[in-house]
C-alpha positions as CSV (number, residue, x, y, z in Angstrom):
1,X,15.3,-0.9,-19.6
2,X,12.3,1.2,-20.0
3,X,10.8,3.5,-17.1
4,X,7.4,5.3,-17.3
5,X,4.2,6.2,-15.2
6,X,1.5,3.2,-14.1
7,X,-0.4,3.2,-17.3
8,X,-3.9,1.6,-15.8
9,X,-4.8,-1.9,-14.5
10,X,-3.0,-3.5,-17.4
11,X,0.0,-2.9,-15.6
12,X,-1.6,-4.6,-12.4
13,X,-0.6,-8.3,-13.2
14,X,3.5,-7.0,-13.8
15,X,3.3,-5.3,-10.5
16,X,1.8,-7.7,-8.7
17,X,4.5,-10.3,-10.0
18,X,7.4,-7.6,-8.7
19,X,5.7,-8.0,-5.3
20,X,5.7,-11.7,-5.1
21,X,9.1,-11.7,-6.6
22,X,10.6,-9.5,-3.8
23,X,8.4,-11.2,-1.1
24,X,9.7,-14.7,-1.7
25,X,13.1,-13.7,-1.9
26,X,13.3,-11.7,1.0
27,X,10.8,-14.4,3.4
28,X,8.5,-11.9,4.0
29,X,10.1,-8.6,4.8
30,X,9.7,-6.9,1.8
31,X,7.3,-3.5,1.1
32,X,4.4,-5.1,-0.9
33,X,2.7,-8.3,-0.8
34,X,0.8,-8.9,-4.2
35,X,-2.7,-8.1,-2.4
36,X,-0.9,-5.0,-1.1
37,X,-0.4,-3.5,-4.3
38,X,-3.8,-4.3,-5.6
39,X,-5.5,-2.6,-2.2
40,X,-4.2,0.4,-2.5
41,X,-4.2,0.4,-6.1
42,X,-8.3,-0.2,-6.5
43,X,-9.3,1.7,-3.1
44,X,-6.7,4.3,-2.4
45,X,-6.7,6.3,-5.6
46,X,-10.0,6.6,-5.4
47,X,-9.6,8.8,-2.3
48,X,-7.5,11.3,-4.2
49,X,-4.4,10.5,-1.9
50,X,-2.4,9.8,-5.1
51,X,-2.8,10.4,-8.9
52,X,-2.1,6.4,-10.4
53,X,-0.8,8.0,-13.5
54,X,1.0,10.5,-12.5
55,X,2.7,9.5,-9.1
56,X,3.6,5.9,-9.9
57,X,6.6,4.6,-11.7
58,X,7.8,1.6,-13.2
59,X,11.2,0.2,-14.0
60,X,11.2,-2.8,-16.8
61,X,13.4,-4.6,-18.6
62,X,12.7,-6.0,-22.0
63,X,10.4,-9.2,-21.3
64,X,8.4,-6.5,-19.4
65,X,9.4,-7.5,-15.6
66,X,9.2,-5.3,-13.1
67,X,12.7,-4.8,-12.1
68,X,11.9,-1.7,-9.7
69,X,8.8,0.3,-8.1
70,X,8.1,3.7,-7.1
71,X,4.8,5.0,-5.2
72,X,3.5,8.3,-3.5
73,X,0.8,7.4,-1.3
74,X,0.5,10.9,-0.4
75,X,2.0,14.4,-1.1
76,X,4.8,13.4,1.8
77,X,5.4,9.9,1.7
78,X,6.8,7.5,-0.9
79,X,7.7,4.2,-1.1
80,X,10.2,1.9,-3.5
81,X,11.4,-1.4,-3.8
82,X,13.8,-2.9,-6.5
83,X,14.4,-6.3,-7.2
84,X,17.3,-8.0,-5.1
85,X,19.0,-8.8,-8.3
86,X,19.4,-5.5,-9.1
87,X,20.4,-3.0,-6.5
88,X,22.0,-0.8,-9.6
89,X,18.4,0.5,-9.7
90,X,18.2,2.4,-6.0
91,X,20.0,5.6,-6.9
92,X,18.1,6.2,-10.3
93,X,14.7,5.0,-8.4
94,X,15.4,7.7,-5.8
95,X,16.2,10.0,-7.8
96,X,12.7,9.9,-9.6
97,X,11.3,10.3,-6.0
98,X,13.5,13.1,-5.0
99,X,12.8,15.1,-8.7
100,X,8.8,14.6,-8.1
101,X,8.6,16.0,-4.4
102,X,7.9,19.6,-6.0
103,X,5.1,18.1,-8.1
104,X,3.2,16.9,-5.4
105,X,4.1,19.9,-3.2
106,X,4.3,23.0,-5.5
107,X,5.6,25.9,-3.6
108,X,6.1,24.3,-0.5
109,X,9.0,23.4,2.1
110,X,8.1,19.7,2.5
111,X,9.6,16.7,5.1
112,X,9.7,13.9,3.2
113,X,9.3,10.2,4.2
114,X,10.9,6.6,2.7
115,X,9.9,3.5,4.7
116,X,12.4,0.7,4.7
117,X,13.3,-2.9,6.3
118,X,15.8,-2.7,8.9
119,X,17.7,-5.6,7.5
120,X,17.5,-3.6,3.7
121,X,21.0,-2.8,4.4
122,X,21.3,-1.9,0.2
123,X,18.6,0.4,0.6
124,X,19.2,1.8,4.5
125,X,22.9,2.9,3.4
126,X,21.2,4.6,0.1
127,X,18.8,6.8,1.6
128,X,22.1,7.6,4.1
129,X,23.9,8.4,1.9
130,X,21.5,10.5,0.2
131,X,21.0,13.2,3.2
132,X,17.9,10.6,5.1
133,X,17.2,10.3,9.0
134,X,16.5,7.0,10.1
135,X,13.5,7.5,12.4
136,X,12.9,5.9,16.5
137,X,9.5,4.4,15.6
138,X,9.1,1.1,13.6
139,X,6.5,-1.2,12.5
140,X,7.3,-5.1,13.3
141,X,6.4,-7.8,10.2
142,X,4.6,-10.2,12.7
143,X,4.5,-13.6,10.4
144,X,2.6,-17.3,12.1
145,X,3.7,-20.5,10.6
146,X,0.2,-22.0,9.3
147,X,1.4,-25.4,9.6
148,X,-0.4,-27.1,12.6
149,X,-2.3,-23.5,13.3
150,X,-5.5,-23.9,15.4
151,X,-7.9,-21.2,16.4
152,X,-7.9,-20.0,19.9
153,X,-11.5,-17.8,19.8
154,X,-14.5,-19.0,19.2
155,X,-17.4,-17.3,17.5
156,X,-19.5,-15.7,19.5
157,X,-23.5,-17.7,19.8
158,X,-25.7,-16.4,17.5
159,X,-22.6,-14.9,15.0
160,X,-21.5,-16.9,12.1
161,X,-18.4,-16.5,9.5
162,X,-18.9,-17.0,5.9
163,X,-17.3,-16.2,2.6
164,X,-18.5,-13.4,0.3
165,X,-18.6,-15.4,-2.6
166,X,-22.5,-14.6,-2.8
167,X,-22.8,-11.2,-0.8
168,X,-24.9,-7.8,-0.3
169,X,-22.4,-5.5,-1.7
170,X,-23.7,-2.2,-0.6
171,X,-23.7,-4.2,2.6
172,X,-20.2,-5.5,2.5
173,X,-19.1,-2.0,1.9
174,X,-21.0,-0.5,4.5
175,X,-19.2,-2.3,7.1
176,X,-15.8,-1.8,6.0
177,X,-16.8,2.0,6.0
178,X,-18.2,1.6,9.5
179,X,-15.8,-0.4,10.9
180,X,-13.0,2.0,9.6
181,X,-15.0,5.6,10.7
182,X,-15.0,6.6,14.2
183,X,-11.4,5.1,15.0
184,X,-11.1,6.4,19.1
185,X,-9.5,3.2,19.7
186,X,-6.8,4.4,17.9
187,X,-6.6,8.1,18.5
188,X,-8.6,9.3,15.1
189,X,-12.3,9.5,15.8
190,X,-12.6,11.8,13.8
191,X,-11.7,9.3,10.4
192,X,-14.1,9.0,7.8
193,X,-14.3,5.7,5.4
194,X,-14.2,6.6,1.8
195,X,-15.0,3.0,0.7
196,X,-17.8,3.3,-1.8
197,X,-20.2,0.8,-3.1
198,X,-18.4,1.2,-6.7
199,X,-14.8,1.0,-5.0
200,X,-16.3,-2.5,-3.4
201,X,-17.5,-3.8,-6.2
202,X,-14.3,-2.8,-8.7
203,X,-12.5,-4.8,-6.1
204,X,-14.1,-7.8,-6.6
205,X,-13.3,-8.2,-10.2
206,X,-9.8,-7.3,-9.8
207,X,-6.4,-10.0,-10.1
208,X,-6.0,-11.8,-7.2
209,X,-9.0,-11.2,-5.2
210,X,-10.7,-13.9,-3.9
211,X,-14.2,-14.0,-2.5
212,X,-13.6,-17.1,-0.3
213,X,-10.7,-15.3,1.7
214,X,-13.6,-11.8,1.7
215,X,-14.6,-13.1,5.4
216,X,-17.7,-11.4,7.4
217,X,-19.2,-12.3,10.8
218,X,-23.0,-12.1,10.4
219,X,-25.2,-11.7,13.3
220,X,-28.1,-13.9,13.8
221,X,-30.3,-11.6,11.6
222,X,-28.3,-11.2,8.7
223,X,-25.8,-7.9,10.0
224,X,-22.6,-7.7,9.0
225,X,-20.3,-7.0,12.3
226,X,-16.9,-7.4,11.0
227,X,-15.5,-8.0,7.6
228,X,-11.7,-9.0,6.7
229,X,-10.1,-9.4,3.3
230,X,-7.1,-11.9,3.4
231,X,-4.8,-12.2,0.2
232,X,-2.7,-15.4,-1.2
233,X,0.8,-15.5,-2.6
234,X,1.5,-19.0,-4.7
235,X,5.4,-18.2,-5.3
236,X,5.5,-17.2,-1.6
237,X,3.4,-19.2,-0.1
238,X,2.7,-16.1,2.4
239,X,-0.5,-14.8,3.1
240,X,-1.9,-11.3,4.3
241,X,-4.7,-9.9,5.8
242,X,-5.6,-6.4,4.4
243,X,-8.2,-5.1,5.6
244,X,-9.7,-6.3,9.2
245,X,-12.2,-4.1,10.8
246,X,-15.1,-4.4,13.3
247,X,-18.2,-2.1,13.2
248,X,-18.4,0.0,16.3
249,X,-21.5,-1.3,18.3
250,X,-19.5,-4.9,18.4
251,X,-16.1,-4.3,19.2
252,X,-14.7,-5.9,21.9
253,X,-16.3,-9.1,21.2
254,X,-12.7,-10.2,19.2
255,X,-14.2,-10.2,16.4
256,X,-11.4,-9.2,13.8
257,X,-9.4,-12.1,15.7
258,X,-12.0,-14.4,14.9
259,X,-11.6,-13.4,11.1
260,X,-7.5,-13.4,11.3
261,X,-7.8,-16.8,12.9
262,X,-10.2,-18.1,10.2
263,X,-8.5,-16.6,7.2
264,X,-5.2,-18.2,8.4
265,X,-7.5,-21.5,7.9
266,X,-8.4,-20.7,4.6
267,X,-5.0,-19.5,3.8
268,X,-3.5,-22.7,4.5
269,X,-6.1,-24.8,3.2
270,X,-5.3,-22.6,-0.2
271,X,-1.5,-23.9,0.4
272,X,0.2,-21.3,2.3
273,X,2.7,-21.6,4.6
274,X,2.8,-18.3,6.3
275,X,0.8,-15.3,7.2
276,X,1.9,-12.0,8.1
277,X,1.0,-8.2,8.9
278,X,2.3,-5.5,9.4
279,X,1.7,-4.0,13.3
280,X,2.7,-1.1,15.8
281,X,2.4,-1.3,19.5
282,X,3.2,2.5,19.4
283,X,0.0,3.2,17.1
284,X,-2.4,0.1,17.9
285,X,-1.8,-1.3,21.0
286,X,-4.3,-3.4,21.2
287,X,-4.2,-5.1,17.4
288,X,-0.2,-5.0,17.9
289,X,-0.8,-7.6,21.4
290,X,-3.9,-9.6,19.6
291,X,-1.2,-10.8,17.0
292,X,1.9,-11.4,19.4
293,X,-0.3,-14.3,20.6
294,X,-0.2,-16.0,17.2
295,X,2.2,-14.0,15.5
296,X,6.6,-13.8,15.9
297,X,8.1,-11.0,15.0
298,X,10.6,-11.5,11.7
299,X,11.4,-7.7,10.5
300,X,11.3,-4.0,11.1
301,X,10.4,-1.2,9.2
302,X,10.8,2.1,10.1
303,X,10.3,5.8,7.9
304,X,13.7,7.5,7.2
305,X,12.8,11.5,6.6
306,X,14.6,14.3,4.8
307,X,14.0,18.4,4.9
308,X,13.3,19.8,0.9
309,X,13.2,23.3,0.3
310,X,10.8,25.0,-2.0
């Protein structure tokens, strides 16, 4: 068994295997999906909320499998998983965790935050045990059963859908940063995309992206209104949609339905069987009842906190 810190994009394909491993064995309520892990991994780090060498960490056995993952996303919040075959891994995982709070929070008293799957009882009854609050508020896995899905919205006249395969990718990138700026719908207008033409476009040549499931609804001359990136699981056969966003001056039009509903197409015409996200009627009411028509819910996760002294 060997742990150590992410050691660059090499590492990506290992990780990404974890996540599908954990994902088909636990039907969808697990903490990554594949495309999960490669989000966050070529746009998040860019925005300085984590340092991928530093506040990352791997668990691997001898073949070099992923047995067990550990990830700040930010200075108070951390997530792990470990592979259901190996539940021996929680305490030590945790304890990595618990040992690198200070280094992301020199100096500082510091409530920390672990998200976890209701039904996780292996991991629930170790963050218990080790001093964590399990908190009111919960995020539902919302998962639709592609077989025999059909679309209930139609695009709009003069709006089309297409792929990204061939695409303007300062332009691409300018709407996910418009669409994800300005967020009053959801109680942050203040937000402000950090999704860079260079973050776009190392996103495009990374494992597992796929320009066909990179959706955009294009207005009749050429604008880009809304833009949606759905990722595909073969071991699973789930698929996710990470990001979906709608520029400002056409929301309301259901637009980023629109693009759920077609990516679900293309999803099952890719051979998946499922498609999920991860929603909150407490923080986006209105995306949280958009799914509910399509969507059941099959999990909940919720943040368990704990007080660390300085």
């Amino acid at each position: 068994m060997l742990a150590r810190p992410y050691a660059g994009e090499a590492d990506l394909p290992c990780m990404t295997a974890f996540a599908a491993h954990n994902l088909d064995a636990r039907r969808g309520r697990s903490s990554w999906h594949p495309g999960d892990i490669v989000w966050m991994m070529l746009t998040h780090s860019h925005m300085g909320l984590f340092d991928n060498r530093r506040d990352i960490r791997l668990w691997l056995n001898d073949a070099g499998d992923c047995l067990a993952l550990a990830w700040f996303y930010g200075p108070r919040f951390a997530r792990f998983e470990v592979r259901p075959d190996h539940p021996d891994l929680g305490e030590e995982v945790l304890g990595w965790i618990e040992d690198h709070v200070p280094v992301m929070n020199p100096g500082q008293d510091v409530r920390l935050r672990i998200d976890a799957m209701d039904d996780d009882a292996a991991k629930c009854e170790l963050l218990a045990r080790a001093g964590y609050h399990a908190g009111s508020r919960f995020g539902e896995v919302l998962c639709a059963e592609l077989d025999g899905f059909g679309p209930e919205h139609a695009v709009p006249d003069g709006m089309e859908v297409h792929d990204c395969v061939e695409v303007d990718e300062h332009a691409r990138a300018q709407c996910h940063r418009d669409a994800w700026s300005s967020l009053d719908h959801i109680g942050r207008p203040d937000a402000v995309s950090q999704f860079h033409d260079h973050i776009y476009r190392a996103l495009r040549r990374a494992i597992r992206y796929n320009p066909e499931l990179d959706l955009v609804v294009a207005t009749a001359d050429g604008a880009l209104a809304a833009c949606s990136i759905a990722w595909a699981d073969d071991e699973s056969r789930f698929g996710v949609f990470e990001p979906v966003g709608t520029r400002p001056a056409w929301r309301g039009l259901r637009l980023s339905a629109i693009l759920v509903e077609q990516s679900m197409l293309r999803l099952r015409e890719r051979g998946m069987r499922h498609a999920y996200v991860m929603s909150s009627e407490s923080n986006n009411p209105t995306a949280y009842r958009a799914y509910r028509r399509s969507f059941d819910p099959i999990g909940r996760q919720r943040f368990h906190y704990r007080d660390f002294a300085s």
